[in-house]
C-alpha positions in Angstrom: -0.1 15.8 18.7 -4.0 15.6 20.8 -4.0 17.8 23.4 -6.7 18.9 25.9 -10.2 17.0 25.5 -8.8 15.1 22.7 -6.0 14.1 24.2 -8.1 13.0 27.8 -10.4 10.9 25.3 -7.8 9.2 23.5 -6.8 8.3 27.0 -10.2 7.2 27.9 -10.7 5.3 24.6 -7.2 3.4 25.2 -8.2 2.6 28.9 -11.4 1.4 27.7 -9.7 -1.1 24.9 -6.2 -2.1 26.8 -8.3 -2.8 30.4 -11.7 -3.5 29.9 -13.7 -1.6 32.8 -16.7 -2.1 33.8 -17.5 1.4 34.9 -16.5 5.0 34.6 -15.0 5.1 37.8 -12.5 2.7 36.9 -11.8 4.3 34.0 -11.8 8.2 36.0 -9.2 6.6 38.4 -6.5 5.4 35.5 -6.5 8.4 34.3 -6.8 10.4 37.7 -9.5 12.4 36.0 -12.9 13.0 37.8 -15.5 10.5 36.9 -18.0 13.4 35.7 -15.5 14.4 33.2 -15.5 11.1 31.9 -19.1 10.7 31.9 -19.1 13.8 29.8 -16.8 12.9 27.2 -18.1 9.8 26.6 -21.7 10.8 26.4 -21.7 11.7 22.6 -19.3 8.5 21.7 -22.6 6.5 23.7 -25.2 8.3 21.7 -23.3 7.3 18.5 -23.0 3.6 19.4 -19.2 4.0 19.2 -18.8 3.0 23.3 -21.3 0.4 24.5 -21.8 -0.1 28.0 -20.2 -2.2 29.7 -17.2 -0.5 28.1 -16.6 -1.7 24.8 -15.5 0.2 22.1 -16.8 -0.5 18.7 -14.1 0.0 16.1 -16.0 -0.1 13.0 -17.6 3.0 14.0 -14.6 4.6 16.4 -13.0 4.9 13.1 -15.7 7.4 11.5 -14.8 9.7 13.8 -11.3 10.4 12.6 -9.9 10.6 16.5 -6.2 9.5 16.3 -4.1 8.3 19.2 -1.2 10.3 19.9 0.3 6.7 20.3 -1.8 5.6 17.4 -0.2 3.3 17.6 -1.1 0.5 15.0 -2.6 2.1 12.5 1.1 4.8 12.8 3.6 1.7 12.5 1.1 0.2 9.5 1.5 3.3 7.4 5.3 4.1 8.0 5.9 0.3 6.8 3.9 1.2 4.1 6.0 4.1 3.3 9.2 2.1 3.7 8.2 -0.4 1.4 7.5 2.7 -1.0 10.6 3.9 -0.8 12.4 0.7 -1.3 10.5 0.1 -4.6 11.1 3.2 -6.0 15.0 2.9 -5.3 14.6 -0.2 -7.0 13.0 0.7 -9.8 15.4 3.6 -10.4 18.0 0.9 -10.0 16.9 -1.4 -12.2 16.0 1.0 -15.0 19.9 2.3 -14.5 20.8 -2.1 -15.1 18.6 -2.2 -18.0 19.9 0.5 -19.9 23.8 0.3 -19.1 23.3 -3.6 -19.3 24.7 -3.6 -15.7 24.5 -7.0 -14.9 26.0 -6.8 -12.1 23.9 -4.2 -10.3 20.9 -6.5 -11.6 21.9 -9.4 -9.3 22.1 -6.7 -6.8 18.5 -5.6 -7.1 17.5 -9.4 -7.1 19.2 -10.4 -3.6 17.8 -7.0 -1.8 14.7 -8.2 -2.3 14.3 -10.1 0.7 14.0 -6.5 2.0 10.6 -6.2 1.1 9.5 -9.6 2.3 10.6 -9.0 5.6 8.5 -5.0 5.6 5.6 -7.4 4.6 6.1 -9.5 7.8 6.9 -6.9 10.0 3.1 -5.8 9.2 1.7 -9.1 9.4 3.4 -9.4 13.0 1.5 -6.3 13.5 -1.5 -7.5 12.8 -1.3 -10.2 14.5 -0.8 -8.2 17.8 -4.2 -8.1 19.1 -4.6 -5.9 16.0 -8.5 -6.1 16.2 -8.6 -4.2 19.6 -7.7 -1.0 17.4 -8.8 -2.0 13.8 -11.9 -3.5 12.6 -11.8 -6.6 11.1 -11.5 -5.2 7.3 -8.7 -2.6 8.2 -6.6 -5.7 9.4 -7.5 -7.7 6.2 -7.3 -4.9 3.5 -4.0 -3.9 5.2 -2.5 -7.4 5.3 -3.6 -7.7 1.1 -1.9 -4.2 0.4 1.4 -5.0 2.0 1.1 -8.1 0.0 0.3 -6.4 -3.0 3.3 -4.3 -2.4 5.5 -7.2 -2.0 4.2 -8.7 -4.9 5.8 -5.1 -6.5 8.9 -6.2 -5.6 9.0 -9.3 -7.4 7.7 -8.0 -10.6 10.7 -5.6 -10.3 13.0 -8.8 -9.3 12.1 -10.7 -12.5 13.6 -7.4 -14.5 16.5 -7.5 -13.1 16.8 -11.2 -13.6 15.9 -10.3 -17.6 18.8 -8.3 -17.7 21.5 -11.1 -15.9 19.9 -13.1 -18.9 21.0 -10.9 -21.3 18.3 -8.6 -22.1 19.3 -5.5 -24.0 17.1 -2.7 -25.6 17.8 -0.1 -28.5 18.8 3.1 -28.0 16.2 4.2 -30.3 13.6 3.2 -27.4 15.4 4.5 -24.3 13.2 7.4 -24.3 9.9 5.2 -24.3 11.4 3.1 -21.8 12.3 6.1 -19.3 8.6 7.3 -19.1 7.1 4.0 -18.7 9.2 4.1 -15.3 8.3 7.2 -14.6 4.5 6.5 -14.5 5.2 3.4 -12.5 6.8 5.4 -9.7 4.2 7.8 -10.0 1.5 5.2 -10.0 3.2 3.7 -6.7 3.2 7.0 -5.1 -0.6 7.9 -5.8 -1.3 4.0 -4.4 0.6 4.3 -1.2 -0.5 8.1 -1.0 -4.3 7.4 -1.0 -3.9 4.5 1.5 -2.0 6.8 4.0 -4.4 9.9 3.5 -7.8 7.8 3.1 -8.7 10.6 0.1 -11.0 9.5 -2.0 -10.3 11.6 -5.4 -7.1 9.6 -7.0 -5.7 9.9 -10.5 -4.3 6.6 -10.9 -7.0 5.1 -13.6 -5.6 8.4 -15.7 -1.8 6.8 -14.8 -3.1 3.3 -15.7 -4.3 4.5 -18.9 -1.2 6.7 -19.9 0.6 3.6 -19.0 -0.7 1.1 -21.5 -0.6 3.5 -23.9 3.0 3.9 -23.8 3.6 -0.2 -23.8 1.5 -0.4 -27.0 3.6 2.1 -28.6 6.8 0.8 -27.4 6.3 -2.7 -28.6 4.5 -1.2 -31.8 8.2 0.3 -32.0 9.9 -2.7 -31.1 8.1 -5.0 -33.6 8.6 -2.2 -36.4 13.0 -3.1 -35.9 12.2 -6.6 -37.1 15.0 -7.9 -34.8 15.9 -11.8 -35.8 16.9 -12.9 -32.3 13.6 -15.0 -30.7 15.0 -14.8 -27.7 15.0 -11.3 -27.5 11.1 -11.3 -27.9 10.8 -13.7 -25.7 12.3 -11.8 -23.1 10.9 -8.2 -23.9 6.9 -9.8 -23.8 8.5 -10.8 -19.9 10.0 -7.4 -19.3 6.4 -6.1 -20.4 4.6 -7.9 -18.9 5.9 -7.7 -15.5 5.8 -3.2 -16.4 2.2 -4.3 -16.6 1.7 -6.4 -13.9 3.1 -3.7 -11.5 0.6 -1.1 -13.0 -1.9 -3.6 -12.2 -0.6 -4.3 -8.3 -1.0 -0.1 -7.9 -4.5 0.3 -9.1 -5.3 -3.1 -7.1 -4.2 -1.3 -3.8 -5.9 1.8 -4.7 -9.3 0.0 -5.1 -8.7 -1.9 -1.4 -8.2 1.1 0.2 -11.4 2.7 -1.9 -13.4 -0.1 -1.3 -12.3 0.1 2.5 -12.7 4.1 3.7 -15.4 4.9 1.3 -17.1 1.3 0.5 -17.1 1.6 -3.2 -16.8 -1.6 -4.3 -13.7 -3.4 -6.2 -14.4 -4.9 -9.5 -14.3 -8.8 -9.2 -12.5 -9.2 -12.8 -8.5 -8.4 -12.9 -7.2 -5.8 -14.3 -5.5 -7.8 -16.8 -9.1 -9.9 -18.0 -11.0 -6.5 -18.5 -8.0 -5.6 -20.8 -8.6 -8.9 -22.8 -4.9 -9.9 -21.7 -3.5 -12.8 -19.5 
């Protein structure tokens, strides 16, 4: 929680993007503060082009200066939806790996309806955004916030088309339960690190090391799976699905950690996806 001078700019900040003034004495008399005080507060913010005068703030640059709102606000809701749609997928995937190992069909077309849970998170943010979102976010924040909670509802579906394997009869070895257990492991992990970079703006992220681990363990599975020789076609059919959509989640969580890389610390995303670099479609 701000308190003191913080506090009284956040205020002032606030005052100056919800009403617009056109001087400091308007802005002194919101917030029954003197207008010197204000005048003094405001001075460095001025010499760093962050207020412009008449009052305007300029979010680009209010948002190098790592002041948060007590109320803040936008940016506060953003994150705990993002956090909420974390927690959903990782029930899910928990759930789903529980359906695909006790061939719990059942429990499968469970995981498949609640997922209308994390299309309606995704709206909730694009609601948010479409609030006057731009009087506290720059124009990239609003865009590279409205991709990740797409990206993250895109999760869901990957982990949707799973469960809809398993109603179709999908069923693995025992021999490969093991192999299958990690891979979920590093794909709640890899969810974690995503949401957890995007929430803490750090730049320093293991989740190329996560990616990596994580195609190494699909190559050795099906290596495994392709060593049993099994007869049924359909079967392969529907474990290239199940791996692919493992993949395609891996993907999603490196895509989000290079939005919110290429937005706090403007190091650029590579324009070829994931699965092209890899020499897969």
């Amino acid at each position: 929680m701000l308190r003191g001078k913080e506090a009284t700019l956040a205020g002032i900040i606030r005052v100056i993007i919800e009403e617009e003034p056109e001087t400091q004495d308007e802005i002194a008399e919101k917030l029954g503060i003197s207008r010197r005080y204000v005048a003094k507060l405001l001075k460095p913010l001025i010499d760093k082009g962050v207020v412009k005068h008449p009052y305007v703030v300029d979010m680009n640059k209010l948002h190098t200066i790592n002041l948060e709102f007590d109320e803040n606000m936008l940016m506060k809701e953003i994150k705990t939806t993002f956090e909420r749609m974390k927690s959903t997928l990782l029930t899910n995937l928990d759930l789903v790996h529980r359906a695909l190992k006790n061939n719990d069909e059942k429990l499968a077309e469970d995981i498949i309806i609640k997922d209308y849970a994390l299309n309606k998170m995704e709206e909730e943010i694009r609601l948010l955004l479409g609030m006057d979102a731009l009087k506290y976010l720059p124009g990239a924040y609003a865009n590279a916030f409205a991709t990740i909670a797409s990206n993250l509802e895109r999760l869901g579906d990957y982990v949707a088309n799973i469960a809809e394997e398993v109603v179709h009869g999908l069923k693995l070895d025992k021999n490969i339960e093991k192999d299958v257990e990690e891979i979920f492991s590093l794909l709640k992990e890899m969810l974690i690190e995503a949401i957890d970079v995007v929430n803490s703006k750090r730049k320093e992220t293991k989740i190329y090391d996560l990616e990596e681990k994580l195609h190494e363990k699909l190559e050795s599975l099906l290596n495994k799976v392709l060593e049993s020789k099994r007869e049924e076609l359909n079967f392969y059919v529907q474990f290239g699905m199940f791996l692919k959509d493992i993949e395609r989640f891996g993907d999603r969580c490196v895509n989000i950690v290079d939005i919110a890389l290429e937005l706090y610390h403007n190091i650029p995303r590579s324009p070829i996806p994931e699965r092209l670099k890899r020499g897969t479609l």
